[in-house]
PDB file with SEQRES, HELIX, SHEET and CRYST1 records, atoms N, CA, C and O in Angstrom:
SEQRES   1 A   76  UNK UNK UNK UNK UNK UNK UNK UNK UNK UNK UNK UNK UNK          
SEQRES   2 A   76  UNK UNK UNK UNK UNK UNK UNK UNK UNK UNK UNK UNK UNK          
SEQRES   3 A   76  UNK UNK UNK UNK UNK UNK UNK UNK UNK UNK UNK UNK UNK          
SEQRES   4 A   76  UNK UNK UNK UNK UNK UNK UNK UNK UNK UNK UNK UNK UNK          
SEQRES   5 A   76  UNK UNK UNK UNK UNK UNK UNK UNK UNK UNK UNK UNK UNK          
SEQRES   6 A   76  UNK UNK UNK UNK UNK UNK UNK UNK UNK UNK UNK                  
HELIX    1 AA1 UNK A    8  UNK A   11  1                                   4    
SHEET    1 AA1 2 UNK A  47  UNK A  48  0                                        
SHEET    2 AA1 2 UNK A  56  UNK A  57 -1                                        
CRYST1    1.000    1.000    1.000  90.00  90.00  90.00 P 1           1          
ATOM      1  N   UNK A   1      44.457 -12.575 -21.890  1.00  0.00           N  
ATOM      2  CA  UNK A   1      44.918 -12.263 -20.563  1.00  0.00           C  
ATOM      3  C   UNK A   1      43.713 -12.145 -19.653  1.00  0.00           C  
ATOM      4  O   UNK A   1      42.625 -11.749 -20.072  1.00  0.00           O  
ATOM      5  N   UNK A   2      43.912 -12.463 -18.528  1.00  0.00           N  
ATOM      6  CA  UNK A   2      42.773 -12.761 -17.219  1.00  0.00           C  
ATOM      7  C   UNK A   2      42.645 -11.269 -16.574  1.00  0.00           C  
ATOM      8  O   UNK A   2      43.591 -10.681 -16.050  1.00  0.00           O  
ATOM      9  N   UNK A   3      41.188 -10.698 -16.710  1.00  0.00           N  
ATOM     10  CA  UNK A   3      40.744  -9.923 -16.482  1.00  0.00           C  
ATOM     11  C   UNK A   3      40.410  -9.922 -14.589  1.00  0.00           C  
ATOM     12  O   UNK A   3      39.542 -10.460 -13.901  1.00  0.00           O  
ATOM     13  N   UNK A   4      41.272  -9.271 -14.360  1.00  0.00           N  
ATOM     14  CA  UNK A   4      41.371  -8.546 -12.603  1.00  0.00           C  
ATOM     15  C   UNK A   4      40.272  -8.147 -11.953  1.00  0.00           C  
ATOM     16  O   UNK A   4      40.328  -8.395 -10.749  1.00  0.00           O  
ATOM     17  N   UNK A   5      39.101  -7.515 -12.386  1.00  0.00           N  
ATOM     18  CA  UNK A   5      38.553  -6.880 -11.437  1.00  0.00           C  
ATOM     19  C   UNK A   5      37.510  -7.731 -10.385  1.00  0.00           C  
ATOM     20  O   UNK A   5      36.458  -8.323 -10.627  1.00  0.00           O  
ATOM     21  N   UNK A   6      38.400  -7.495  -8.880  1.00  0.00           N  
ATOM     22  CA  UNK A   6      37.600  -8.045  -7.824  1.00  0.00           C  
ATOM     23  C   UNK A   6      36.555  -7.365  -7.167  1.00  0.00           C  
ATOM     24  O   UNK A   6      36.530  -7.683  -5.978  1.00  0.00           O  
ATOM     25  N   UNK A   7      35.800  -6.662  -7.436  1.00  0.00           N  
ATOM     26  CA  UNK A   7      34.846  -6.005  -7.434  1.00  0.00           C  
ATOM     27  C   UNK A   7      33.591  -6.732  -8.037  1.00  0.00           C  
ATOM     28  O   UNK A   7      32.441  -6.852  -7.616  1.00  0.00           O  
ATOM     29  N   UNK A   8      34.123  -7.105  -8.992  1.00  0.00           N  
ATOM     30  CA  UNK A   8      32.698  -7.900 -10.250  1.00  0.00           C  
ATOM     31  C   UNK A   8      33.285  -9.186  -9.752  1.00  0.00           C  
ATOM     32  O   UNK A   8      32.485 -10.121  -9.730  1.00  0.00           O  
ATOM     33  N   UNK A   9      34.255  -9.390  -9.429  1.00  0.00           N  
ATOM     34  CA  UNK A   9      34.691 -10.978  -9.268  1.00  0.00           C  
ATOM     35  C   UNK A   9      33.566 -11.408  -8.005  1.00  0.00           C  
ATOM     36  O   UNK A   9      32.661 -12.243  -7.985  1.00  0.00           O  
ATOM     37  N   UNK A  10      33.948 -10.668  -7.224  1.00  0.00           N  
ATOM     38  CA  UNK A  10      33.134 -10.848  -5.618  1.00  0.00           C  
ATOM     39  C   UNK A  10      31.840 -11.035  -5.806  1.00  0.00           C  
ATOM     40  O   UNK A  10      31.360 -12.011  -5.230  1.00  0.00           O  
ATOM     41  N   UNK A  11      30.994 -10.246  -6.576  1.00  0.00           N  
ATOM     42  CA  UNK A  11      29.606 -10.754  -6.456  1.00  0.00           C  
ATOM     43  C   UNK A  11      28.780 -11.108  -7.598  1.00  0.00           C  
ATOM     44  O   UNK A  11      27.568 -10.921  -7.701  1.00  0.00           O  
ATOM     45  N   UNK A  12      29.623 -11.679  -8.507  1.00  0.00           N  
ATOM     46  CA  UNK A  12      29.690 -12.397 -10.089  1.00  0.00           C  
ATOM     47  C   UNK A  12      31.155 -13.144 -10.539  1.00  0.00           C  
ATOM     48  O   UNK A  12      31.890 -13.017 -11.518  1.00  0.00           O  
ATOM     49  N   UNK A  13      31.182 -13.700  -9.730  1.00  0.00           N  
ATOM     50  CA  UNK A  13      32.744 -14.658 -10.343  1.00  0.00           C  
ATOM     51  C   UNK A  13      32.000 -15.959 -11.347  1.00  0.00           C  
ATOM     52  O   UNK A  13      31.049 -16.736 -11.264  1.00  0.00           O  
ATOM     53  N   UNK A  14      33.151 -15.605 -12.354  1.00  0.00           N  
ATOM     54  CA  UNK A  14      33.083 -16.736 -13.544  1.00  0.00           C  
ATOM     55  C   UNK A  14      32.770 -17.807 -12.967  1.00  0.00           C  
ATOM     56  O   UNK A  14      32.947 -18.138 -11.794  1.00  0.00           O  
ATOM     57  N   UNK A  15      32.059 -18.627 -14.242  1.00  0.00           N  
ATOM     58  CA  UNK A  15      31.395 -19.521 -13.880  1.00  0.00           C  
ATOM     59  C   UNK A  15      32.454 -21.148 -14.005  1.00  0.00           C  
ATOM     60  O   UNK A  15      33.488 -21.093 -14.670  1.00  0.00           O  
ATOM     61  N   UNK A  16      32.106 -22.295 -13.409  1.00  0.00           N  
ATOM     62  CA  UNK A  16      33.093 -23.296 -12.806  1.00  0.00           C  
ATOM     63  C   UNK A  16      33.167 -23.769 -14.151  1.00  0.00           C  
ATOM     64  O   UNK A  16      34.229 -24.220 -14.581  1.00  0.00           O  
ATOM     65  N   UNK A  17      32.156 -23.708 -14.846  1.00  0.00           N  
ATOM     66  CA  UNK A  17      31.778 -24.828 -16.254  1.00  0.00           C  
ATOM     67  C   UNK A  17      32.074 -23.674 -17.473  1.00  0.00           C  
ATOM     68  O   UNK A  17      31.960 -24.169 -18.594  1.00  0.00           O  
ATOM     69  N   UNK A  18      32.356 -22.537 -17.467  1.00  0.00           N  
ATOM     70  CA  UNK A  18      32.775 -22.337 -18.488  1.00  0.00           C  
ATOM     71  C   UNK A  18      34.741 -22.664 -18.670  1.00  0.00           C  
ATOM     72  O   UNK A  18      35.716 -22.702 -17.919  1.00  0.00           O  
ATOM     73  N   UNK A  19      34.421 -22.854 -20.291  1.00  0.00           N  
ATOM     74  CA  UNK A  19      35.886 -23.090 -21.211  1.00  0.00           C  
ATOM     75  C   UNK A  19      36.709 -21.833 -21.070  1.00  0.00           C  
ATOM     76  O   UNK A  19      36.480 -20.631 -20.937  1.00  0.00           O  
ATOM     77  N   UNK A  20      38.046 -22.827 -21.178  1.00  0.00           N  
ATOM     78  CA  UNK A  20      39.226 -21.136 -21.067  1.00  0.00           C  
ATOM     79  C   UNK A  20      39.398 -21.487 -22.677  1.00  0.00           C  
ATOM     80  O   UNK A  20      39.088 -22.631 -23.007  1.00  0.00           O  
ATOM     81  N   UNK A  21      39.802 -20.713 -23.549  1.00  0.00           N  
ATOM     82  CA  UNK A  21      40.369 -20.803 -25.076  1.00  0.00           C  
ATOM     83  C   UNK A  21      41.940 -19.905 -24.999  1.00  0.00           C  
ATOM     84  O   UNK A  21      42.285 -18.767 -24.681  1.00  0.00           O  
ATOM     85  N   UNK A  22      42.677 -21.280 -25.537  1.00  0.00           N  
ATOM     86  CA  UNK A  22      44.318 -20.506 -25.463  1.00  0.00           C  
ATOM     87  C   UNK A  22      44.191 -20.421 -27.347  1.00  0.00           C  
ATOM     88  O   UNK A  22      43.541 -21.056 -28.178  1.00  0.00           O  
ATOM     89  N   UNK A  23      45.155 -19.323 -27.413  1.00  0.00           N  
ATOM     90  CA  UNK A  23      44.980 -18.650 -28.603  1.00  0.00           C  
ATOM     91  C   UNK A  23      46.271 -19.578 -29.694  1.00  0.00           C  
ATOM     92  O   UNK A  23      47.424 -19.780 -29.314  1.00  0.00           O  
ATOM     93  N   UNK A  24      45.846 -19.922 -30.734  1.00  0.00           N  
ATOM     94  CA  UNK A  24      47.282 -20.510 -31.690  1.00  0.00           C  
ATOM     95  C   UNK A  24      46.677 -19.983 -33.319  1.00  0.00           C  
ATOM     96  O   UNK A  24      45.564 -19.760 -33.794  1.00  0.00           O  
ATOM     97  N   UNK A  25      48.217 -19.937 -33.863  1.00  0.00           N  
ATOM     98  CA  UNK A  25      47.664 -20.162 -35.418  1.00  0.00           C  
ATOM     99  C   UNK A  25      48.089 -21.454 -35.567  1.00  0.00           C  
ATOM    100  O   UNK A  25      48.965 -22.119 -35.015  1.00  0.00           O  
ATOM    101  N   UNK A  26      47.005 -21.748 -36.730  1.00  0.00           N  
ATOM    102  CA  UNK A  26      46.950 -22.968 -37.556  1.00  0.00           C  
ATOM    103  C   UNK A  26      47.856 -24.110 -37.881  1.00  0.00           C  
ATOM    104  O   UNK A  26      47.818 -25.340 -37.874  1.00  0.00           O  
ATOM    105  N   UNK A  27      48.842 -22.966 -38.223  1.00  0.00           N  
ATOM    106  CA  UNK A  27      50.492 -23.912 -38.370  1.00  0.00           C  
ATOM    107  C   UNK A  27      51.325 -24.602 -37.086  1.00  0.00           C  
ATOM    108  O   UNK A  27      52.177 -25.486 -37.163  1.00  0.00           O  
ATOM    109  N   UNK A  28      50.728 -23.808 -35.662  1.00  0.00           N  
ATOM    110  CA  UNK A  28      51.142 -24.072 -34.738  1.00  0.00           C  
ATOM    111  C   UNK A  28      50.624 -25.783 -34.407  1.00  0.00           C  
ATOM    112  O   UNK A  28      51.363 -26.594 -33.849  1.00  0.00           O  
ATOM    113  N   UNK A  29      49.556 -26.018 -34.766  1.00  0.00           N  
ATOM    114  CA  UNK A  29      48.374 -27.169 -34.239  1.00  0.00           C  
ATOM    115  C   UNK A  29      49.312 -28.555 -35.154  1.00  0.00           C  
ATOM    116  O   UNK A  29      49.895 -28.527 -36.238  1.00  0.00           O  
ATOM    117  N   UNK A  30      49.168 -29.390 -34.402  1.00  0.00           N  
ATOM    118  CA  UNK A  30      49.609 -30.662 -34.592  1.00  0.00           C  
ATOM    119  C   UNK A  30      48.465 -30.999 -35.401  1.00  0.00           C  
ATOM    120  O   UNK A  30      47.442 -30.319 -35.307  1.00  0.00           O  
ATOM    121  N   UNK A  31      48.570 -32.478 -36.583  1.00  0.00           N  
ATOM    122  CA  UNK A  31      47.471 -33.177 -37.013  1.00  0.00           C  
ATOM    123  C   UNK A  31      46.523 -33.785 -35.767  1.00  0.00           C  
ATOM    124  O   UNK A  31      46.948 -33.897 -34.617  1.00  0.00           O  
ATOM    125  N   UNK A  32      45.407 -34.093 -36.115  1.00  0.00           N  
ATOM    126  CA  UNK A  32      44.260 -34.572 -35.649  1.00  0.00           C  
ATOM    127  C   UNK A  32      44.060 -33.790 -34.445  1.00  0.00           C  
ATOM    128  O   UNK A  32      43.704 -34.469 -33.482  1.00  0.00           O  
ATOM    129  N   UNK A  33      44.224 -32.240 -34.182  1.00  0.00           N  
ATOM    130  CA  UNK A  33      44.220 -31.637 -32.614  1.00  0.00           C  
ATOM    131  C   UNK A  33      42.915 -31.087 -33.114  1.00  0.00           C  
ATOM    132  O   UNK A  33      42.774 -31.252 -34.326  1.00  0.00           O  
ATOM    133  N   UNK A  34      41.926 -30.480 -32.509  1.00  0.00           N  
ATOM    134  CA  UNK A  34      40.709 -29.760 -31.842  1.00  0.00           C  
ATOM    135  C   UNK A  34      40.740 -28.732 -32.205  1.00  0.00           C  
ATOM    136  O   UNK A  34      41.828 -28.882 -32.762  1.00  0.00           O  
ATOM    137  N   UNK A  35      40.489 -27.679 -32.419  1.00  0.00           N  
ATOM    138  CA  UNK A  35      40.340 -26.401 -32.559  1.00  0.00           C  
ATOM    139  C   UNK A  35      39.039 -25.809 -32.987  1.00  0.00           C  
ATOM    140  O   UNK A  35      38.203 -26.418 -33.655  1.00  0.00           O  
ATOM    141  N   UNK A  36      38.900 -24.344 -32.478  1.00  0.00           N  
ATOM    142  CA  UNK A  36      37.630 -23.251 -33.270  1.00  0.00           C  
ATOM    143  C   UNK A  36      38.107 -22.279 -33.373  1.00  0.00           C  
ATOM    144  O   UNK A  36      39.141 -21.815 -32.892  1.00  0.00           O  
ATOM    145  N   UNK A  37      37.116 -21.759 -34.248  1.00  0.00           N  
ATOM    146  CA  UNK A  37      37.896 -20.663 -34.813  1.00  0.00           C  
ATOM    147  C   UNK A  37      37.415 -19.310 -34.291  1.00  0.00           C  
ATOM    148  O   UNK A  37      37.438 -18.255 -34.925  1.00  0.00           O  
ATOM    149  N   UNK A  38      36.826 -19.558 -32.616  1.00  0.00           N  
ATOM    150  CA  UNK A  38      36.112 -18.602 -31.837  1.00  0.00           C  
ATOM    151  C   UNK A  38      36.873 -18.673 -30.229  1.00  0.00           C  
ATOM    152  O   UNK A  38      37.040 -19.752 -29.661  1.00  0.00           O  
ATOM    153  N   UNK A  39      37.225 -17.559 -29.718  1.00  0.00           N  
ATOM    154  CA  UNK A  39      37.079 -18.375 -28.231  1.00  0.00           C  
ATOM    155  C   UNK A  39      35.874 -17.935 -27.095  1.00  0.00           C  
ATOM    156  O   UNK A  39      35.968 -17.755 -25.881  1.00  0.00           O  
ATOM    157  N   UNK A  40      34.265 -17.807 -28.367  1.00  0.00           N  
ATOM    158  CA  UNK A  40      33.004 -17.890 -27.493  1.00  0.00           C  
ATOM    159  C   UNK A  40      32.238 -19.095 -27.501  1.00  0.00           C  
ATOM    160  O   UNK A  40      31.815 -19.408 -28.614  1.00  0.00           O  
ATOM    161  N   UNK A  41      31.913 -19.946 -26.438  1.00  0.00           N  
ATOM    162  CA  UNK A  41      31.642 -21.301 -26.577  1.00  0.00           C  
ATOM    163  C   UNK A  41      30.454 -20.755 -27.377  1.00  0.00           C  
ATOM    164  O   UNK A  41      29.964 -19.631 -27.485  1.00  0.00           O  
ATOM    165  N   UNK A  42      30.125 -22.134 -27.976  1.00  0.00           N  
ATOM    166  CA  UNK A  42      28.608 -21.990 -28.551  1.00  0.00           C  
ATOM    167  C   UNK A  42      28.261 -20.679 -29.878  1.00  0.00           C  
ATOM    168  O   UNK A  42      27.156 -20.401 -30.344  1.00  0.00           O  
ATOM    169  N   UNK A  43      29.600 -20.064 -30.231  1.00  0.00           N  
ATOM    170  CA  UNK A  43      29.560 -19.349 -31.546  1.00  0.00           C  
ATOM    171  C   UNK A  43      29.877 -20.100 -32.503  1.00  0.00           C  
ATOM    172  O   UNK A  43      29.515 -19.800 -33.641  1.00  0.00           O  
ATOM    173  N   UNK A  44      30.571 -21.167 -32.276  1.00  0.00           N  
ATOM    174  CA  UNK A  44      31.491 -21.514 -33.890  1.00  0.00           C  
ATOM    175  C   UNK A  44      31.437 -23.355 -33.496  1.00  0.00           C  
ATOM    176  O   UNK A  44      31.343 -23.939 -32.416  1.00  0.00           O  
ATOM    177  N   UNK A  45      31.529 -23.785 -34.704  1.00  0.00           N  
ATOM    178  CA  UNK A  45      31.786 -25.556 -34.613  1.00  0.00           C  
ATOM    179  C   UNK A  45      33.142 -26.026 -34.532  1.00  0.00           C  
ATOM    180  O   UNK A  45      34.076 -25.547 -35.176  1.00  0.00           O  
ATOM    181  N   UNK A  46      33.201 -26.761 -33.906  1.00  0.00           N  
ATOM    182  CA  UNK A  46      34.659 -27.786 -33.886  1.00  0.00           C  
ATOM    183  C   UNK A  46      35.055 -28.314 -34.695  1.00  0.00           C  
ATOM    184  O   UNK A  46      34.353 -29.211 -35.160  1.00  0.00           O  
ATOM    185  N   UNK A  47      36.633 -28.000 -35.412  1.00  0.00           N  
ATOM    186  CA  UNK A  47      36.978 -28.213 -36.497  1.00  0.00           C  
ATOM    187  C   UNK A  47      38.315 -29.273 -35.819  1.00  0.00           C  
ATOM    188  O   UNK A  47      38.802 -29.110 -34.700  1.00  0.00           O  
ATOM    189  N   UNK A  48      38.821 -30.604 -37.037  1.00  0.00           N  
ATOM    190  CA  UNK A  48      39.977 -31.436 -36.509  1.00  0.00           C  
ATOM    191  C   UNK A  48      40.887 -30.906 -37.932  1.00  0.00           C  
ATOM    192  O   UNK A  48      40.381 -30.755 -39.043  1.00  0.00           O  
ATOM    193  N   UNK A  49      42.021 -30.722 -37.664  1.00  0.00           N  
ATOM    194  CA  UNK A  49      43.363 -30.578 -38.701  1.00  0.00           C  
ATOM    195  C   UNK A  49      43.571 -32.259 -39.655  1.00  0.00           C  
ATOM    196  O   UNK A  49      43.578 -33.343 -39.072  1.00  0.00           O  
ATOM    197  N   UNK A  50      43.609 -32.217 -40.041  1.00  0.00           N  
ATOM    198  CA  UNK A  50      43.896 -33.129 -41.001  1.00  0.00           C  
ATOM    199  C   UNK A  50      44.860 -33.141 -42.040  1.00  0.00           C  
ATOM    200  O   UNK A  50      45.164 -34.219 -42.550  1.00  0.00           O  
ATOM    201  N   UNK A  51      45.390 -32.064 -42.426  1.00  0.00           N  
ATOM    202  CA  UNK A  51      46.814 -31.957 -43.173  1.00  0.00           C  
ATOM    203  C   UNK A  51      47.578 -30.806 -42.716  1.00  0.00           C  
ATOM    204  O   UNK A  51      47.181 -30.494 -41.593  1.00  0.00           O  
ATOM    205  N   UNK A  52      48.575 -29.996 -43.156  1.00  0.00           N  
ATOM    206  CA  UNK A  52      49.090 -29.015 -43.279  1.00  0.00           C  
ATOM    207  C   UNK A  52      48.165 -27.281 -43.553  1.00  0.00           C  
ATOM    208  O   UNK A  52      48.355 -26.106 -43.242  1.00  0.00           O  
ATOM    209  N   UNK A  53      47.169 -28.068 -44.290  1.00  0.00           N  
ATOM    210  CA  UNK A  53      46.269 -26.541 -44.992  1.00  0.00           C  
ATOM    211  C   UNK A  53      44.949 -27.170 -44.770  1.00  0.00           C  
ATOM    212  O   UNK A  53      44.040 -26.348 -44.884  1.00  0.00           O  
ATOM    213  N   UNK A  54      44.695 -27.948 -44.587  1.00  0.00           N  
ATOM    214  CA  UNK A  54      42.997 -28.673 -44.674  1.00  0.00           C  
ATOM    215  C   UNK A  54      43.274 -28.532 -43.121  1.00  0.00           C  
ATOM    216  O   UNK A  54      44.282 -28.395 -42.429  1.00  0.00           O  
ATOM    217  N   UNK A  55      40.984 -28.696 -42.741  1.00  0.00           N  
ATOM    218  CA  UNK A  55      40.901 -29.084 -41.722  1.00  0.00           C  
ATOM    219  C   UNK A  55      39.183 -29.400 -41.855  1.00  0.00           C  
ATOM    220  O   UNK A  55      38.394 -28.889 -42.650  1.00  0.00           O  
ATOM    221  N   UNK A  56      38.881 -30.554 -40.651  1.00  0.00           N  
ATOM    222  CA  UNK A  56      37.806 -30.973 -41.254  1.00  0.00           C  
ATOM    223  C   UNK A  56      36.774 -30.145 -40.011  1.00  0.00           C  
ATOM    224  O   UNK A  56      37.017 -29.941 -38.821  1.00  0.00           O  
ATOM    225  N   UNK A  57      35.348 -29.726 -40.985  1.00  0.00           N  
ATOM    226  CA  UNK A  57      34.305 -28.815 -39.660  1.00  0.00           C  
ATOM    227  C   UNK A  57      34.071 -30.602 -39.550  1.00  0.00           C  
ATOM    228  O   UNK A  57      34.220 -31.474 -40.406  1.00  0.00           O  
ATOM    229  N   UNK A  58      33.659 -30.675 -38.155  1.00  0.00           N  
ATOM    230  CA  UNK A  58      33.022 -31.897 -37.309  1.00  0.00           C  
ATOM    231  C   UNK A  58      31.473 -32.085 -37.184  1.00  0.00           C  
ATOM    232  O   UNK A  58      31.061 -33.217 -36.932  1.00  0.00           O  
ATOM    233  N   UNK A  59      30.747 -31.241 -37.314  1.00  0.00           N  
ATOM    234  CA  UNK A  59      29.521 -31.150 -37.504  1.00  0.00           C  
ATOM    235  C   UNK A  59      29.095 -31.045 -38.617  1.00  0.00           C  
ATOM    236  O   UNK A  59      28.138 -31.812 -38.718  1.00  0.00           O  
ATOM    237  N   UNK A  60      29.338 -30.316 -39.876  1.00  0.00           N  
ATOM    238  CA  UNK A  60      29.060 -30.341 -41.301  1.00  0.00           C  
ATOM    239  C   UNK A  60      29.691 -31.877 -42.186  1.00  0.00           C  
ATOM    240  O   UNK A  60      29.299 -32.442 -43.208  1.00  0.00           O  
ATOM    241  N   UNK A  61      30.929 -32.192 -41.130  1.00  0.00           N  
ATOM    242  CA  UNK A  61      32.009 -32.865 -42.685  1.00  0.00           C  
ATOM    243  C   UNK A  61      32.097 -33.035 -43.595  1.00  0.00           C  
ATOM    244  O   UNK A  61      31.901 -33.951 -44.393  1.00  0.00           O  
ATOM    245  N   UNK A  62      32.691 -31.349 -43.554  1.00  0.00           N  
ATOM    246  CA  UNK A  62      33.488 -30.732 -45.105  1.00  0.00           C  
ATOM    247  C   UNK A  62      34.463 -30.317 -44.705  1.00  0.00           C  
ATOM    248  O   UNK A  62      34.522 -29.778 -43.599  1.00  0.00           O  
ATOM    249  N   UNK A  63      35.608 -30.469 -45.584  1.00  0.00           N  
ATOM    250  CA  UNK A  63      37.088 -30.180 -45.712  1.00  0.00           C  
ATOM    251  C   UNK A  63      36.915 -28.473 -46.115  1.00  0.00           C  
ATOM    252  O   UNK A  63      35.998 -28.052 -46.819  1.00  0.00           O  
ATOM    253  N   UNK A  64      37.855 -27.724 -45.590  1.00  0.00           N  
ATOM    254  CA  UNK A  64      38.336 -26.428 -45.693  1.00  0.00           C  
ATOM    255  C   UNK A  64      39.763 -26.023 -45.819  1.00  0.00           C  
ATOM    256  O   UNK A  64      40.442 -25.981 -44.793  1.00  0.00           O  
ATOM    257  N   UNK A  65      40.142 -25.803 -46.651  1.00  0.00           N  
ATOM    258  CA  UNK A  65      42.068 -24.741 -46.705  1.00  0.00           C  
ATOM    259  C   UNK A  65      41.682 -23.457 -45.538  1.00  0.00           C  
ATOM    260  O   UNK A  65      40.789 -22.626 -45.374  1.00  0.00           O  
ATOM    261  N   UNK A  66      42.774 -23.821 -44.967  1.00  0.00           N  
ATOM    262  CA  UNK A  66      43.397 -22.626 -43.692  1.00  0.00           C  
ATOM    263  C   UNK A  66      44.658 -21.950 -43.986  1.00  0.00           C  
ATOM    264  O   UNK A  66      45.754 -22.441 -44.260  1.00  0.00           O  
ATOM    265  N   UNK A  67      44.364 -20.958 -43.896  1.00  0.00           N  
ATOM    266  CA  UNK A  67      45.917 -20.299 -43.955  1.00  0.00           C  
ATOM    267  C   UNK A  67      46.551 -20.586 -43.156  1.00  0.00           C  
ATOM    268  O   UNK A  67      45.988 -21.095 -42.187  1.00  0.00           O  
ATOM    269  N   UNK A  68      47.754 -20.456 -43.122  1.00  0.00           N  
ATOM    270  CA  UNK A  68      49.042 -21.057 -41.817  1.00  0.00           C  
ATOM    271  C   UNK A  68      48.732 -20.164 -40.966  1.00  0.00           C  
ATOM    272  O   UNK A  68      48.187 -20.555 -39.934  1.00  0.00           O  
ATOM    273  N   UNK A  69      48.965 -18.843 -41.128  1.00  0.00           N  
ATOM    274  CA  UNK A  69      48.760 -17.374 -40.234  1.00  0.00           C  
ATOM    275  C   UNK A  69      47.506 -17.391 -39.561  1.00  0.00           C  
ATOM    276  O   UNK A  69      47.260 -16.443 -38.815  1.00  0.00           O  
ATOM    277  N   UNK A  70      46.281 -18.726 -39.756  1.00  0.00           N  
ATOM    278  CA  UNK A  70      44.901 -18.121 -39.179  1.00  0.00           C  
ATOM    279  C   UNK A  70      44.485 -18.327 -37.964  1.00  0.00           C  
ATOM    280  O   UNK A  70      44.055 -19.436 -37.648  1.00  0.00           O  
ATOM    281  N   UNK A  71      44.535 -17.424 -37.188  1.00  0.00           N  
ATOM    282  CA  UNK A  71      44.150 -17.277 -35.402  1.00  0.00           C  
ATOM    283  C   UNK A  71      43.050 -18.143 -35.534  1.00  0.00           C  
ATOM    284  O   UNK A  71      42.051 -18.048 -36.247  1.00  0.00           O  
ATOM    285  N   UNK A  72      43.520 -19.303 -34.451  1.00  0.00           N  
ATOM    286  CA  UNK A  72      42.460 -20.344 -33.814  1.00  0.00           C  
ATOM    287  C   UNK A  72      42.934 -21.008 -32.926  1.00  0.00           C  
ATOM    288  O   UNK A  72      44.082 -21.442 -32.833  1.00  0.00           O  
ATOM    289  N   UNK A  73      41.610 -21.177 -31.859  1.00  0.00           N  
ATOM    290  CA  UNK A  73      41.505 -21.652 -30.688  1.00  0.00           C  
ATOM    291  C   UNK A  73      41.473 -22.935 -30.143  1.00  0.00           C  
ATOM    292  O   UNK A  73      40.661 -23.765 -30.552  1.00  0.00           O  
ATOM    293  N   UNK A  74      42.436 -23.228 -29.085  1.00  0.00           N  
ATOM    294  CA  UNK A  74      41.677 -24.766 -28.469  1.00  0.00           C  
ATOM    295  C   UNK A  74      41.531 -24.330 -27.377  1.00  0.00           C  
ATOM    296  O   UNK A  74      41.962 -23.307 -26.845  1.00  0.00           O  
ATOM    297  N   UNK A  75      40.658 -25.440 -26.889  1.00  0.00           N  
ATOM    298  CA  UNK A  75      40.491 -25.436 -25.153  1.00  0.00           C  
ATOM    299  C   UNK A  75      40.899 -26.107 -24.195  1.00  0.00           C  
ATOM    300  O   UNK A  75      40.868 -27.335 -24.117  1.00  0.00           O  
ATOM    301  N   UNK A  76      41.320 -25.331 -23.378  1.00  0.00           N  
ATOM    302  CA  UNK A  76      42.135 -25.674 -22.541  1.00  0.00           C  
ATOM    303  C   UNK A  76      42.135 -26.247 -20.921  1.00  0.00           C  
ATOM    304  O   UNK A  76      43.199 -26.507 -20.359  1.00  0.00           O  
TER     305      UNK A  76                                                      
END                                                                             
C-alpha cells in the first residue's frame, strides 16, 4: 500500500525511475512470467517460471522448486 505522507513527499518525492513491485504467490504466476523474490530493486535476481514448482534464476541458470504458497514479486 502507497505510503501518504505529503510532507516528505513535497521536498523528497519518489523517484520517476524507480520500480513499483505488486505482490503474488508463485501459483498465482503464469509460465514463462518474471518475477523476484524481493520487492527491493537491486537485492535479489530475476527468476522465469518454467513449470508448476520449478523456476529458472536468470543470472545463475539453475533450476529451483518453489512452493505454491511462496510470496513473490513482479514489476509493474
Amino acid at each position: 500500500m502507497a505510503d501518504n505522507n505529503q510532507a516528505n513527499d513535497r521536498y523528497n518525492p519518489p523517484s520517476t525511475t524507480s520500480a513499483d513491485f505488486e505482490r503474488y504467490t508463485f501459483e498465482e504466476l503464469e509460465i514463462d512470467e518474471l518475477f523476484w523474490q524481493t520487492n527491493q530493486p537491486g537485492d535479489s535476481y530475476s527468476w522465469r517460471k518454467i513449470n508448476k514448482t520449478q523456476a529458472m534464476n536468470l543470472r545463475k541458470r539453475s533450476t529451483h522448486n518453489f512452493s505454491n504458497k511462496t510470496v513473490v514479486y513482479q514489476k509493474v
